[in-house]
C-alpha positions in Angstrom: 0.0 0.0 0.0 1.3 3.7 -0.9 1.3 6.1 1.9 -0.2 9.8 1.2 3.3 11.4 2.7 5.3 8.9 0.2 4.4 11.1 -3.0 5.6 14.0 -1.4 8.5 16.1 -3.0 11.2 14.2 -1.5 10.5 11.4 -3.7 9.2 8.6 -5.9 6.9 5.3 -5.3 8.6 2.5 -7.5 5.7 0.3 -7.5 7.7 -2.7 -8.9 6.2 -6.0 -7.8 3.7 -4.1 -5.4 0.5 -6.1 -6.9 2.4 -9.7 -6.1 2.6 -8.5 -2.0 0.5 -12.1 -1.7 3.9 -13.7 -2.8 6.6 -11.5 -1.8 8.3 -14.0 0.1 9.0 -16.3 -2.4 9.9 -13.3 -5.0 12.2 -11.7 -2.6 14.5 -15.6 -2.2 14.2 -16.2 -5.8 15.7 -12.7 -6.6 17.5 -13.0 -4.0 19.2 -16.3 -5.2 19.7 -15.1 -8.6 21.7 -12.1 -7.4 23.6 -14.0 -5.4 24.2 -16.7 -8.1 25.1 -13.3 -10.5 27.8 -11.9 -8.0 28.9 -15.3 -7.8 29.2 -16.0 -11.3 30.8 -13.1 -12.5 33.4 -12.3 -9.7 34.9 -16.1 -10.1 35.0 -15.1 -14.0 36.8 -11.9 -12.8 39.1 -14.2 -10.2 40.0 -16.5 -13.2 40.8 -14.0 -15.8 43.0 -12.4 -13.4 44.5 -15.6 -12.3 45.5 -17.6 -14.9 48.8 -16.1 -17.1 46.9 -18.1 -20.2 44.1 -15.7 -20.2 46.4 -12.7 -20.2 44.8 -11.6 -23.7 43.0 -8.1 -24.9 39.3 -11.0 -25.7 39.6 -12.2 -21.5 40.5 -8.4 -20.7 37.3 -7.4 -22.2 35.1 -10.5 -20.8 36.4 -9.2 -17.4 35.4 -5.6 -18.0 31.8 -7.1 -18.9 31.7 -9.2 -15.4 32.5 -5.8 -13.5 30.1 -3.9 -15.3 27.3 -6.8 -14.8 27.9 -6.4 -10.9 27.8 -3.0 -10.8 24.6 -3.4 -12.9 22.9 -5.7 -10.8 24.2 -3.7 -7.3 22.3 -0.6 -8.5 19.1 -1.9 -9.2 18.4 -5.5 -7.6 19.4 -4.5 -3.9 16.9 -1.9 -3.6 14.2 -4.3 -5.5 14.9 -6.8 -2.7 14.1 -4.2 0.1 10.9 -3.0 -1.4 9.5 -6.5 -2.0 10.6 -7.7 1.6 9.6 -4.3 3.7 6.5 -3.9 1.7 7.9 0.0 1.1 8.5 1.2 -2.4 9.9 4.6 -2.0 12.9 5.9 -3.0 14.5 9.2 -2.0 14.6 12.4 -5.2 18.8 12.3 -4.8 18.5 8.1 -4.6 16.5 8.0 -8.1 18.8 10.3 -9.3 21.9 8.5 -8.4 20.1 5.0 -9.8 19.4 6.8 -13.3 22.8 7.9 -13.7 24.6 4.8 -12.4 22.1 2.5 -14.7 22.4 4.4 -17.7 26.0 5.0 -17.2 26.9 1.1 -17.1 23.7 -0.1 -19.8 25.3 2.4 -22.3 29.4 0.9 -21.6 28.1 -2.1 -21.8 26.5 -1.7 -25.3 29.8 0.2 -26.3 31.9 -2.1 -24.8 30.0 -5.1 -26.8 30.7 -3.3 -30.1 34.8 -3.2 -28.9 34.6 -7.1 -28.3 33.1 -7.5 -31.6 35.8 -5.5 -33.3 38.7 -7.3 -31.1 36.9 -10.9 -32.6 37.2 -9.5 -36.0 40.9 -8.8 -35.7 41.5 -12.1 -34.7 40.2 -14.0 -37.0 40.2 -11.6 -40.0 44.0 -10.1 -39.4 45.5 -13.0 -37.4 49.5 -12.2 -38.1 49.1 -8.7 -37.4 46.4 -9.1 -34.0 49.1 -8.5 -31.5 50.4 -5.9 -33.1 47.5 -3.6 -34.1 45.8 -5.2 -30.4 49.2 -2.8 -28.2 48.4 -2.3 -24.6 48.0 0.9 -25.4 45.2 0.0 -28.0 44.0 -2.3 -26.1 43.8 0.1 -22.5 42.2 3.1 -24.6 39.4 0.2 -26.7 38.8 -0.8 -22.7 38.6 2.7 -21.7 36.4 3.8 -24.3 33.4 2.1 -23.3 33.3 3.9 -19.7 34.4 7.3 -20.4 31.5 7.0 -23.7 28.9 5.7 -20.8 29.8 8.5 -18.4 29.0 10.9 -21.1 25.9 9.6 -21.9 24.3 9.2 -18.8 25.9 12.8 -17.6 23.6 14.5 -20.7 20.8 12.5 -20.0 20.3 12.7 -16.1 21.0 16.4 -16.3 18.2 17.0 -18.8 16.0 14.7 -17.3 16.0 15.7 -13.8 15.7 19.8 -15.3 12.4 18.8 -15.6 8.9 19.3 -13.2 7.2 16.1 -11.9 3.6 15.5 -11.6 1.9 14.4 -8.2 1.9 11.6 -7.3 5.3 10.4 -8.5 4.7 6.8 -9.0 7.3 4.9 -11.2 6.0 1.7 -13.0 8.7 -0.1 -12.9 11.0 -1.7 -10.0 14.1 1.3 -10.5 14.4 4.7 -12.0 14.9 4.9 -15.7 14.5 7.7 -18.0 11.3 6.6 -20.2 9.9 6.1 -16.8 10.7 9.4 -15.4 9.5 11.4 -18.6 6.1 9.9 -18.5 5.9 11.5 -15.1 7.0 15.0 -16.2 4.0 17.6 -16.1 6.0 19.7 -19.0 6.4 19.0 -22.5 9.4 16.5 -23.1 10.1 16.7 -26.7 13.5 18.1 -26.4 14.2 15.0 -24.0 12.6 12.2 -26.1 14.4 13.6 -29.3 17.6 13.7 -27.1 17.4 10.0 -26.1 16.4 9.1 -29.2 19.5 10.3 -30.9 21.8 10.1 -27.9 21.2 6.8 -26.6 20.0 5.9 -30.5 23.5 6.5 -32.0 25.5 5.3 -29.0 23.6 1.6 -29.4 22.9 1.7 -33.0 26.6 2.4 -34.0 28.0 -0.3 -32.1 25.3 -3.1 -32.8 25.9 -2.3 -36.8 29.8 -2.6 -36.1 29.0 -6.1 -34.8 26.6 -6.8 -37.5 29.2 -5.6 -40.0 32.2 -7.7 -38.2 30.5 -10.6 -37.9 29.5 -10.7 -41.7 33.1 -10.4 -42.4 34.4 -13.1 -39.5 31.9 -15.3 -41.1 33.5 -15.1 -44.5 36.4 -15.7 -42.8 35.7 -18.6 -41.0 34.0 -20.2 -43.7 37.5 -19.9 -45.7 39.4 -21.7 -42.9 39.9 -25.2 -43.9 40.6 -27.5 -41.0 37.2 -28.9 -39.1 39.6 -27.7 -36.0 40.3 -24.3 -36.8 36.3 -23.4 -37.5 35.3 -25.2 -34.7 37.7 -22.9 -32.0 36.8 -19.7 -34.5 32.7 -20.5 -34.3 32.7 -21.7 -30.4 34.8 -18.1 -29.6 32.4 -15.8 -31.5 28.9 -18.3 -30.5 29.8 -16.6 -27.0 29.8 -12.9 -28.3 27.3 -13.7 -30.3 24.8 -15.0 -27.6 25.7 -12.1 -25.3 24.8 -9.6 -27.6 21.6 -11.2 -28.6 20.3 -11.4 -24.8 21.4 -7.6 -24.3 20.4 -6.1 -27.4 17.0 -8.8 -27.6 15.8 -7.5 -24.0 16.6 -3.7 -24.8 14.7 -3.6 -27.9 12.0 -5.4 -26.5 11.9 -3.0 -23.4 12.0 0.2 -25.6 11.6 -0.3 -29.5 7.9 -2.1 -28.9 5.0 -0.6 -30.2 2.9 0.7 -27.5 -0.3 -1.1 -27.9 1.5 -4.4 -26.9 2.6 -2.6 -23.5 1.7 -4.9 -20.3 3.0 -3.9 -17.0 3.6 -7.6 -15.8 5.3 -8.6 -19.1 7.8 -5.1 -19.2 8.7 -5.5 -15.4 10.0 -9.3 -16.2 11.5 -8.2 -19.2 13.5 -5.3 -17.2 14.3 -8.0 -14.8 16.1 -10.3 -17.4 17.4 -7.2 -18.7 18.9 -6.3 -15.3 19.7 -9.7 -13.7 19.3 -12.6 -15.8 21.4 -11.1 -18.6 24.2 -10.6 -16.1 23.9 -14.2 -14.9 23.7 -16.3 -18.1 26.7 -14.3 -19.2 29.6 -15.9 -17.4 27.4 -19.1 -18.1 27.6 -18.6 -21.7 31.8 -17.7 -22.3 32.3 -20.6 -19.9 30.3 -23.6 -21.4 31.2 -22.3 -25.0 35.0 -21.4 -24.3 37.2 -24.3 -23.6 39.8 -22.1 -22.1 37.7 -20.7 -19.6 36.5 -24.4 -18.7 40.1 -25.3 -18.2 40.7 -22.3 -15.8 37.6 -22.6 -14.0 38.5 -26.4 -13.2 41.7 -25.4 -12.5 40.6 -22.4 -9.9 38.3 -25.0 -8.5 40.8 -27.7 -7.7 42.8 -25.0 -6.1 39.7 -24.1 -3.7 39.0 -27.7 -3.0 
């Protein structure tokens, strides 16, 4: 239940899960698992790429990028989730929606950036083999990591400055589980063309330019591949970009679906499980998917856990 003095000006309602209270146990320890099993998952990716000298390369130092950024992902939104199902309170504070918008859209846009940068690093080596170490320098291969966060801090800078310019409408009720900026500007009481238009070419260009460079690479590591002519050699080159390739459907598949569907299809049951694939299960089948589909990771994971045991 919302409380009047809730949807005062010191705040938002995120009303979330707030119409499944009958189960809120049992959502609270299945979330609750699943960002356990997602901290889990991607700090022993982290552990091993840091670990193990074999794994030393610029693909493993981008895998471990994408780990950090999936923790930090899940640590801004899922905690707070968990306290509003379990204490039955869905308010958040004006400077903590604030800091959750910037924080999500800061790592959501590295992320998609950062996916483009993999795609390009996977198109070096299988395209340019002889000369992948050499165009792939630590300095290359620092500023390519780099990029991804410095782009992302930009982005969500613009955004959360022009978005939180604007006047919201009584009462402030968010329908969704965090604060995100289509769910902000529906609650604006001033016109938000300027905003929309910004997003759309913002956050349009920043994931449009590097899902086309994947497109575009893997067209050309698929030639590639196909041109290879050991059984072997195609195997290791399809099972290393199958990985990429299955990441980048799940994040770009569950973005699109969130914000590119057309609005008569819009439920509120079926957009709040989609943000929370977006949000948590992505994050979790990640390390899942490089480590069934990369044998080196297998290896070093066995490896790590024998040294535990």
């Amino acid at each position: 239940m919302i409380k009047q003095n809730d949807t005062s000006d010191s705040g938002f309602i995120l009303l979330g899960f707030s119409y499944l209270q009958n189960h809120r146990i049992v959502l609270f320890l299945v979330f609750f698992m699943l960002y356990l099993l997602t901290l889990l998952g991607n700090t022993i990716t982290i552990l091993i790429i840091c670990l193990d000298l074999h794994l030393r390369t610029p693909m493993y130092l981008f895998i471990g990028n994408l780990s950090f950024l999936d923790i930090c992902n899940t640590c801004v939104t899922i905690p707070k989730m968990l306290i509003n199902i379990l204490t039955k309170r869905q308010f958040i504070s004006y400077a903590g929606c604030v800091t959750q918008m910037f924080c999500f859209t800061f790592l959501a846009s590295s992320e998609c950036v950062l996916l483009g940068v993999m795609a390009y690093d996977r198109y070096l080596a299988i395209c340019n083999p002889l000369h992948y170490m050499e165009i792939m320098s630590n300095r290359v291969c620092m500023a390519l990591a780099s990029a991804p966060w410095m782009t992302g801090f930009l982005q969500s800078s613009i955004q959360t400055i022009f978005t939180f310019q604007l006047p919201f409408c009584q009462p402030r009720i968010i329908n969704s589980f965090f604060c995100e900026i289509p769910s902000l500007l529906k609650l604006s009481c001033s016109v938000t063309f300027f905003n929309e238009i910004l997003l759309f070419c913002v956050g349009g260009l920043l994931s449009l330019t590097p899902f086309l460079l994947t497109f575009v690479s893997y067209i050309l590591i698929l030639k590639a591949i196909l041109k290879i002519s050991s059984t072997e050699g195609r195997s290791k080159s399809f099972s290393t970009c199958g990985s990429h390739l299955a990441v980048v459907s799940l994040f770009y598949g569950a973005a699109m679906f969130i914000y590119f569907r057309p609005t008569y299809s819009y439920s509120l049951l079926v957009d709040r499980l989609m943000s929370v694939f977006y949000t948590l299960l992505t994050p979790l089948l990640n390390p899942i998917i490089y480590s069934l589909k990369n044998n080196e990771v297998k290896v070093a994971m066995l490896q790590f856990l024998f040294v535990l045991s």
